[in-house]
Each structure stands twice: as structure tokens, then as C-alpha cells.
C-alpha positions in Angstrom: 129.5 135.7 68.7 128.4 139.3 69.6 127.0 141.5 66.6 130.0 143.6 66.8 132.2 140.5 66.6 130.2 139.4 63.2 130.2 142.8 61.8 133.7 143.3 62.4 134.7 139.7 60.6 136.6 139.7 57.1 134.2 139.3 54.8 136.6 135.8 53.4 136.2 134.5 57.0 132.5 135.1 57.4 131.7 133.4 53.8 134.1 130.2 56.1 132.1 130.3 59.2 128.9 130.0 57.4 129.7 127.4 55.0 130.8 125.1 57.8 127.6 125.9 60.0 129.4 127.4 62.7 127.5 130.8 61.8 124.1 130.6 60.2 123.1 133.2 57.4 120.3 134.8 59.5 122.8 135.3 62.4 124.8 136.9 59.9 122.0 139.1 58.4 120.5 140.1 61.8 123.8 141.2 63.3 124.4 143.7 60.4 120.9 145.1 60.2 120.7 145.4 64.1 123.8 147.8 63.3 122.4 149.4 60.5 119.2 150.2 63.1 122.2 151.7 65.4 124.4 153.7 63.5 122.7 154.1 60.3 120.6 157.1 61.6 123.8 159.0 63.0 125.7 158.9 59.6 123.3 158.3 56.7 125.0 155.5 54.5 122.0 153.5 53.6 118.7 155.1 52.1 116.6 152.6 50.6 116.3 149.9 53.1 114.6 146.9 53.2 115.4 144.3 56.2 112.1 141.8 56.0 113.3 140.9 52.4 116.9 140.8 53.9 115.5 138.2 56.6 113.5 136.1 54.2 116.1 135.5 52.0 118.7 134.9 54.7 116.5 132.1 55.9 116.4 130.9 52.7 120.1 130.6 52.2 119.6 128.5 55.3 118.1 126.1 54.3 120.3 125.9 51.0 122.9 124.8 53.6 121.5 122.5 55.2 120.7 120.8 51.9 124.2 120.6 50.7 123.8 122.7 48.0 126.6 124.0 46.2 127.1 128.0 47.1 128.4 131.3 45.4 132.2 132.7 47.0 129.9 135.4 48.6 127.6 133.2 49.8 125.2 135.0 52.7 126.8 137.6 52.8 124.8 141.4 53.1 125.6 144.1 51.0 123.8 146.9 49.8 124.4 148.6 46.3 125.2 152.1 45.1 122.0 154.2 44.5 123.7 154.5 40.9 123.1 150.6 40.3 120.1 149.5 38.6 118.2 147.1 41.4 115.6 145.5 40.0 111.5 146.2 41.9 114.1 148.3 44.0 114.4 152.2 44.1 116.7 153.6 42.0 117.1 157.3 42.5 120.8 158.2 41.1 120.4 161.1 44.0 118.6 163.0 42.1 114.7 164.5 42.3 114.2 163.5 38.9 114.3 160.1 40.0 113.4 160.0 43.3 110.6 157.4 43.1 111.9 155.2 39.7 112.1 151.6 39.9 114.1 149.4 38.0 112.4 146.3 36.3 116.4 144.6 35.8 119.1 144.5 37.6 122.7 146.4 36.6 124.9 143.5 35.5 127.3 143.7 38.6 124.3 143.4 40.6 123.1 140.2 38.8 126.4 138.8 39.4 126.4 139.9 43.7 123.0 138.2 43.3 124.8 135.2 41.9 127.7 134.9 43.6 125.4 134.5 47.1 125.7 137.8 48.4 122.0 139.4 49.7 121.0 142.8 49.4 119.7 145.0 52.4 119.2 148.4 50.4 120.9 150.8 48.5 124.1 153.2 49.3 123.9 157.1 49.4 125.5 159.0 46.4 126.0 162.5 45.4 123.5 163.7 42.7 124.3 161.2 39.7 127.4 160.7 41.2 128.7 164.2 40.8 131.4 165.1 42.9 133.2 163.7 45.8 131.3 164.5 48.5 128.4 162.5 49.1 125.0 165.0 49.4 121.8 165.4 47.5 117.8 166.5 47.5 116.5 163.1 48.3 118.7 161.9 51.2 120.6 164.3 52.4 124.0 164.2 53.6 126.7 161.1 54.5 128.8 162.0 57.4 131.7 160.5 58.0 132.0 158.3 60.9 135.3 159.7 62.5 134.2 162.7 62.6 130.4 163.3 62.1 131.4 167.3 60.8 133.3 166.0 57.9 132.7 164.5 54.4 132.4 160.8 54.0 133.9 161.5 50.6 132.2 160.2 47.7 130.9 159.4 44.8 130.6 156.0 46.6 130.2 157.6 49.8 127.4 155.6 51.5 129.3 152.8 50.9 132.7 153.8 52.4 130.9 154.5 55.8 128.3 151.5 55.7 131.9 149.6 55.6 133.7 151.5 58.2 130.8 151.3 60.2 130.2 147.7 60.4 126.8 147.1 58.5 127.9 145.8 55.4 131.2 143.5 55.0 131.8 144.3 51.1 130.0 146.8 48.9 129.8 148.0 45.4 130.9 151.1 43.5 131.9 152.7 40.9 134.7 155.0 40.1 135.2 158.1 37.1 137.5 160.3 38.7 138.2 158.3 42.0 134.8 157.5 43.2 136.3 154.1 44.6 139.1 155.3 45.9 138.3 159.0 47.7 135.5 157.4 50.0 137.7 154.4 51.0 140.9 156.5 52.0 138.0 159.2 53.9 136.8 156.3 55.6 139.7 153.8 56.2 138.7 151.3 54.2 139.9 150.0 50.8 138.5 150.6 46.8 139.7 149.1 44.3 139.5 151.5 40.8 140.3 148.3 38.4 141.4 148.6 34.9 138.2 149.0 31.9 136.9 146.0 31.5 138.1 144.4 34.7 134.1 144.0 35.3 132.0 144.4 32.9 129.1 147.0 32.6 125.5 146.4 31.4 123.3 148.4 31.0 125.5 151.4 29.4 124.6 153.8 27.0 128.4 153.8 25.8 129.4 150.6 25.7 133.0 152.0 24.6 133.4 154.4 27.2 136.6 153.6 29.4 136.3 156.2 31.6 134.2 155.4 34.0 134.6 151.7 36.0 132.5 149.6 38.3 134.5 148.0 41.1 134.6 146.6 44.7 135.2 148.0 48.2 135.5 146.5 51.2 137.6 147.0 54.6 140.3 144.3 53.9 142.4 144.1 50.7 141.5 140.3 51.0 138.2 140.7 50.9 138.4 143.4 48.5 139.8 140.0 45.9 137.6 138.2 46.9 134.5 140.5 45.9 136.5 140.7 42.5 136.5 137.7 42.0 132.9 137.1 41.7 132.3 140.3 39.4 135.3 140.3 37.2 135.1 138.5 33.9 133.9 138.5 30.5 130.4 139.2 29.0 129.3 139.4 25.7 127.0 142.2 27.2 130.5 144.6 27.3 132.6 144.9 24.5 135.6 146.2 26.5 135.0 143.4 29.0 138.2 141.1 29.9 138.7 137.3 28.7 140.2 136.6 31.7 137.7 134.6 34.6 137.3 136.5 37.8 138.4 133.3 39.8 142.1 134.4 39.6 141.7 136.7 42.0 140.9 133.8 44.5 144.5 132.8 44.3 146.6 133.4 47.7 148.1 137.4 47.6 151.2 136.3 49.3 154.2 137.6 47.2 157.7 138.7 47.8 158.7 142.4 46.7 162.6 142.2 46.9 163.9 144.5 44.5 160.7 145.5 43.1 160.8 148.9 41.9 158.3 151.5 43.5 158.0 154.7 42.1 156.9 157.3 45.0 155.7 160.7 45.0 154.3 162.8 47.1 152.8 165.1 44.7 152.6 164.1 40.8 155.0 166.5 40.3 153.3 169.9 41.8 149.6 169.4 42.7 148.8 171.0 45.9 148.9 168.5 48.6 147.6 169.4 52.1 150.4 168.8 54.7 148.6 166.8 57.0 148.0 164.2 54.1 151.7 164.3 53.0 153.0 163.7 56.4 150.7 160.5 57.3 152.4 158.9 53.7 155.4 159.7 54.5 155.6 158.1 57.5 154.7 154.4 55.7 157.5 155.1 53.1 159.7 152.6 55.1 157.2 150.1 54.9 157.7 148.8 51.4 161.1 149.5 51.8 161.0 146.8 54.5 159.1 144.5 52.4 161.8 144.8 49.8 161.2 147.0 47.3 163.4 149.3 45.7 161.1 153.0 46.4 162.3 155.6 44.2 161.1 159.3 44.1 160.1 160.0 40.6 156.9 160.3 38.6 155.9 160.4 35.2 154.5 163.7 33.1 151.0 164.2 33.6 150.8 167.3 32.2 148.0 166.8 29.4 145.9 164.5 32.2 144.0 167.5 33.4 143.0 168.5 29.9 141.7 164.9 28.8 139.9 163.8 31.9 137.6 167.4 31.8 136.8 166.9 28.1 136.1 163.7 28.6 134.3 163.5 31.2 132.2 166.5 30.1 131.5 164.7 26.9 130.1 161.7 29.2 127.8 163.6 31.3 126.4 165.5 27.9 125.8 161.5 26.5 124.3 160.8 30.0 122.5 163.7 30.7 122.1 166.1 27.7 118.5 164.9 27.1 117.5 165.6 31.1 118.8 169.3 31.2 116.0 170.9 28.7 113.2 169.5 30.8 114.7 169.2 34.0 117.0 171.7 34.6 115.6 173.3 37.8 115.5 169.8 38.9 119.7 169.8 39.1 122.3 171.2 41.0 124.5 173.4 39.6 127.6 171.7 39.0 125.6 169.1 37.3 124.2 171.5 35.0 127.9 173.2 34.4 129.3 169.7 33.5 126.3 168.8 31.2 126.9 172.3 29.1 130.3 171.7 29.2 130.3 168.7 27.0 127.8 170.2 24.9 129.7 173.1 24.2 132.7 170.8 22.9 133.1 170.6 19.4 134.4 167.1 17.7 137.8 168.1 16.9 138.2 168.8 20.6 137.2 165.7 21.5 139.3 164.0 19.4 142.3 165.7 20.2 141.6 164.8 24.2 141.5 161.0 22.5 144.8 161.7 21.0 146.5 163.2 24.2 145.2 160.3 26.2 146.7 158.0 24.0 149.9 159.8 24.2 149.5 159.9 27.8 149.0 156.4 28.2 152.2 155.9 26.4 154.3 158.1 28.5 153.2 156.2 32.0 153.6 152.9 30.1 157.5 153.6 29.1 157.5 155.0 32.5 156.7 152.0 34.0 158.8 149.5 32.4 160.8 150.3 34.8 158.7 150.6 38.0 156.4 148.1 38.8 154.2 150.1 40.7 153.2 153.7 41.6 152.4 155.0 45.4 150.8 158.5 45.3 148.3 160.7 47.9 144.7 159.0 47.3 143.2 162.9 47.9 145.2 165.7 48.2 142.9 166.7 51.3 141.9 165.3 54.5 138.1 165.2 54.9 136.5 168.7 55.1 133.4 169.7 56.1 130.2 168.1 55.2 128.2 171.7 54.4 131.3 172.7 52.0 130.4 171.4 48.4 133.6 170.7 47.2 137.1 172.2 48.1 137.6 175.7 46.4 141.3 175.7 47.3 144.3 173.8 49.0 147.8 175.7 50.2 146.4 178.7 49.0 145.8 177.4 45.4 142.5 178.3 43.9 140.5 175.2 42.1 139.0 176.1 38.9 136.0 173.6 39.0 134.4 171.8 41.9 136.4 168.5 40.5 140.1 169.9 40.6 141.0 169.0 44.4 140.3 164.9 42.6 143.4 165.6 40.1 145.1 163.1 42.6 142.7 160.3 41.3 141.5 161.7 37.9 144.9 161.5 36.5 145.4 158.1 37.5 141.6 157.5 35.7 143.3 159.7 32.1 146.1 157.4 32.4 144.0 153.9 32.6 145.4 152.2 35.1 144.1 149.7 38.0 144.9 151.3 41.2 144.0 150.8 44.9 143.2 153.0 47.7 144.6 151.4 51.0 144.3 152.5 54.7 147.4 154.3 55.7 147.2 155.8 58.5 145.4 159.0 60.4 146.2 162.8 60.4 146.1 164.9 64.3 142.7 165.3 63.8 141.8 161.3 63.8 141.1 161.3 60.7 142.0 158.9 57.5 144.6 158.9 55.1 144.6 156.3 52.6 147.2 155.9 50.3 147.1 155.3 46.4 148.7 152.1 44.9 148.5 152.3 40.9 149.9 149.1 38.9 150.5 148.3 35.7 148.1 148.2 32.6 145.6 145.5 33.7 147.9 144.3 36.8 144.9 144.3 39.3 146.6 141.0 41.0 149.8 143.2 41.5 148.2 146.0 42.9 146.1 143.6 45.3 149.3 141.8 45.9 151.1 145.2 47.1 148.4 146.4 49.2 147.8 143.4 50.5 151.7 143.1 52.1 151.4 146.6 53.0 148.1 146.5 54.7 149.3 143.2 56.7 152.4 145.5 58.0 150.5 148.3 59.4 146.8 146.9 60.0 145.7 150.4 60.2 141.8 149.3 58.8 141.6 147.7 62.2 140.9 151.3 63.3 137.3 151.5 63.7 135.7 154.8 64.0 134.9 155.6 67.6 131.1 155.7 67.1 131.1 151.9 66.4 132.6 151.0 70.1 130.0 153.2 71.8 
């Protein structure tokens, strides 16, 4: 096989061709970081990166093979994990100055269980400035460009991830996801990212081991592969007291299902968020989609209206808990909207927290009645194509101002206030060539469900086959 031909294989069929020797692991290694040496330059996905190790222990895995050993369900398989991740004797800079030469002496849990499962790293993805934001940039690094169009945004926070996939040099990656850090770099970049439910995989280290807010997930370029990377980091651990009885292996079970009369709630714009046409149009046209698979699509949404309120509070009171202690030493060390998040949450007083707990509850409640009756939700993953790469963040869409440099993620961070799994899919492309993704959101703790959907829908438009044009040069 040719290295395009390896890079381009499902990351399910690659873990096949290896285990019955028609592929070996160091084919498989030295096809993807042959790519990485070719496109990596042009777009910026991977920063630390470190192929002799990469090598070494794909020759190792070898040899594992050939003794008939028994091996993990992502068995030789590269990947490279968000620069957010603690990587143990590996770099760990969280995009930011502050840390730009700290190195980890463990490994982040869902790392330890990549490691496990047979997957070998390569490096570390690119991320905004500790993850701030959905546009991938920061003082270390520089910027990720997206590979359809090397002017725009790759997205973010997961950014270097969503274009180390689209490009080829990694068949699954890692991520994590506050207010659609999964899902806006997968729909920018046609590929998939899964947001799962709190708990779904399990987080270690945390310095809030309550906190529900933020998630740690997979992404990949199938919805397959996608379950299959789930599989092997979903479970319980005693490490996470949120984390999930249930084992990570049922998500190895086939995603074939049948969706007659399932009821789909759609909408094109939770009820009145500014939604760029070009985005609205490329949904719309896959409407009849899961009509032809059966279901029952329905316009209607539930009330969001206190989502906005609970997601800032919140998520202000997380970066204060994360970050609170940096900003007196370090302050000239961090970009501003860093700094206006961190004060944010320390300007909140406890009542107002607890009221944002309150309204989330309430919340919760309201899309939980809502969907007794539909099974799923489809909604915009982004309510903006990708813009360009030296714009910070989007200051306004239809001629709507945003208030912060978050507000153009409402589209995601509602779905995060709500606490609900929920999948960004490749949809299809605006004039322009580039992505639209669009946002599957399932019931509480239905990841299986939301695979399931986007699995049928991704089989009837195979729009991930799309490969950015750079790739085929």
C-alpha cells in the first residue's frame, strides 16, 4: 500500500490489517510520519514531535505480533495528544509561555489508557492558550491553519487535532471539550468529535473532580472509528468520582440500527441564535437524509434561554479554580481573554454561583421533558463557517454584535449547560469548499444512540471522504 492509502484507512480497518500481518506496525508508523514530514509544516497541527521514539516503539509492537501476544483494540496505531494532556517525560505546554518548557513526570489518565489500549504516541496537538477559545493560536506555536483553506481557522480548542486528522497523519486523536472544543474543530475540518456525556471517560488528574463541565473525548474521521477510540477510554475509575459504571467495550458493539419512526427534533437555530447562511443552507440540504432513514424530523426545540447565563458563570468560576493562582504572577504572561475569563470568575460571588447551579438544574429538566418525546436533537455544530486565522474570535454574525470572544460557541455551549452527549458529524461543504458539520445531541448518557445516528447518517452521504485538496497534491 502507498502512504496515502495507509493514512487514508479507517482507523477499525488498520487495527485488522495489522493484527493479521498483512500490514506491519512500522509500515503503519512510517507512512503517517512521512505525512506529518509533508504537510505538517504547511498547516501546524503537531508541535512537540518525536518520530525515533515513534519508530522504536512501532518496532517493538512488532515483535509483540509476531509472538502472539494478546493486543489492545488500538493496537499500533499513531496518535498524538492534546497539548492540554499530561504526557509523561513529554512537553506539556497548555499553549501558554508559562509553560512552555514543563514536563510532566505522569501521564493524564486518558493517555495512560491510549498507552494501554496499543495506540503509540508521535507528539502532541496544537491548542489555543489553555484551551481558550475556538480558534487554535498561541505564543509558543503559532497558528493551526485549516487545511481547506490555509487563510481560515482550523477551529479549536482541539484544533491541531482536527487537521492532523483531516490531513492524514494521525487516524484517531484525543480531545477535550468545555464549550465545543470536540465538536467545532471536527465540523471546521470534516471530521467527527464526539462531546460525550460527564463521566463517559473519566478524568485524572483534575483539580475538580466534581466539575461536569468540561469532558475529555475522542475524534477521529469515521463515526466508527470515533467508537472504537471510545471504547478503549470509556469506563469507570475510582480516580473520578463522576466516572460511569458502565465498561467502555459496549461501544465495540456493531452501530447498525433502524430509525423508523424515531423522532428527530430539528432546528436550524435554537430558537434565534444568529446563524450564518452559508451554514444553514449546507444542513438543510441533509434534512431529507434522516428522513430517508426513517425518522420522524420535526422542527422544534427546547427553551434555552437561561443556557447562556449558566455556561459564563460556570465556566468563569472554572478558569478562576484553574487559573486564579497564575494571574498575580503571570499576568503579562497571558492573553487577554484569558485574563478577562480568570477575573470574571473571581468577581463572582457564591450566591451567583449557586443560582447558575440551580438554573442548570432547571435547564436540564426542561431538555429532559423535552426529549421524552424526541429521541434525538440535530442542530448547526458552529453558527459560522471558518473565518480567518488572524481574527481572534468572531465579533459578530448577521450583523449581531457578540458580547465576549465565546458567544459565536452558544451553538455548542448550550448543548455543554444542558449535559448532553452529542456528536459533530461531516455534513457537507459551503461555496467556498469549506466544512459544515452538523450537531447530533442524544439523550442523557445515550452516547451509543448518538454514534448509532451519526453513524447511518454518515454511511448515506460519506461526505468525510472529502479530503482537503492539499493531501492529493
Amino acid at each position: 500500500m502507498s502512504t496515502s492509502e495507509i493514512c487514508y484507512k479507517m482507523a477499525t480497518e488498520l487495527v485488522r490489517l495489522i493484527r493479521q500481518k498483512e500490514v506491519s506496525v512500522r509500515e503503519v508508523m512510517e507512512a503517517h510520519l512521512s505525512q506529518v514530514d509533508r504537510i505538517n509544516p504547511v498547516v501546524n497541527a503537531i508541535t512537540t514531535y518525536h518520530p525515533e521514539q515513534a519508530l522504536d516503539q512501532a518496532t517493538k509492537a512488532d515483535e509483540i505480533i509476531s509472538r502472539g501476544e494478546p493486543t489492545g483494540p488500538l493496537f499500533g496505531l499513531p496518535i498524538a495528544h492534546k497539548d492540554l494532556f499530561l504526557t509523561k517525560g513529554v512537553k506539556t505546554t497548555y499553549g501558554s509561555p508559562i509553560f512552555k518548557d514543563f514536563i510532566p513526570d505522569e501521564d493524564a489518565l486518558i493517555v495512560e489508557r491510549l498507552k494501554r489500549a496499543g495506540a503509540i504516541s508521535i507528539g502532541k496537538t496544537n491548542v489555543p492558550e489553555f484551551g481558550a477559545g475556538s480558534q487554535t493560536f498561541n505564543p509558543i506555536f503559532g497558528a493551526t491553519l485549516n487545511p481547506y483553506d490555509t487563510t481560515r481557522t482550523c477551529g479549536g480548542s482541539s484544533g491541531g487535532a482536527g487537521v492532523a486528522l483531516a490531513c492524514g497523519m494521525l487516524p484517531i486523536a484525543d480531545g477535550s471539550d468545555m464549550g465545543g472544543s470536540l465538536r467545532n474543530p471536527a465540523n471546521f475540518c470534516n471530521v467527527v468529535g464526539l462531546r460525550p456525556s460527564a463521566g463517559r471517560v473519566p478524568k485524572w488528574p483534575s483539580i475538580n473532580a466534581w466539575g461536569t463541565l468540561s469532558v475529555q473525548g475522542p475524534m477521529a474521521r469515521t463515526v466508527q472509528d470515533a467508537a472504537l477510540m471510545l471504547s478503549a477510554i470509556a469506563g469507570p475509575d475510582p480516580r473520578d468520582p463522576v466516572s460511569i459504571a458502565e465498561p467502555g467495550q459496549i461501544f465495540r458493539q456493531p452501530l447498525e440500527r433502524d430509525f423508523k419512526e424515531v423522532h428527530i427534533a430539528w432546528s436550524r437555530d435554537f430558537g434565534g441564535l444568529p446563524i450564518d447562511p452559508e451554514v444553514t443552507q449546507a444542513i438543510e440540504m441533509r434534512r431529507p437524509i434522516f428522513e430517508e432513514l426513517g425518522a420522524v424530523v420535526e422542527e422544534a426545540e427546547p427553551d434555552f434561554l437561561e443556557a447562556d447565563e449558566v455556561f459564563k458563570t460556570l465556566r468563569a468560576s472554572t478558569f478562576a479554580q484553574g487559573y486564579g493562582d497564575l494571574l498575580a504572577e503571570y499576568r503579562d504572561q497571558m492573553k487577554d481573554t484569558v485574563i478577562w475569563n480568570i477575573e470574571a470568575g473571581l468577581a463572582l460571588t457564591g450566591p451567583q454561583v449557586a443560582e447558575a447551579n440551580v438554573k442548570r438544574t432547571t435547564l436540564y429538566h426542561q431538555v429532559r421533558t423535552f426529549m421524552e418525546r424526541y429521541e434525538f436533537m440535530i442542530f448547526p455544530v458552529s453558527q459560522i463557517p471558518p473565518f480567518d486565522v488572524n481574527q481572534p474570535y468572531i465579533t459578530e454574525i448577521n450583523g449581531v454584535e457578540m458580547e465576549t470572544y465565546i458567544d459565536w460557541m452558544k451553538s455548542c455551549y448550550y448543548i455543554t449547560a444542558a449535559g448532553l452527549p452529542a456528536i459533530s458529524v461531516p455534513c457537507g461543504f459551503t461555496p467556498q469548499g469549506l466544512p459544515v458539520g452538523v450537531q447530533i445531541v442524544g439523550r442523557h448518557q445515550d452516547e451509543m444512540g448518538v454514534l448509532q445516528l451519526a453513524h447511518a447518517f454518515e454511511q448515506a452521504t460519506e461526505t468525510w471522504r472529502n479530503h482537503p485538496p492539499m493531501v492529493q497534491a
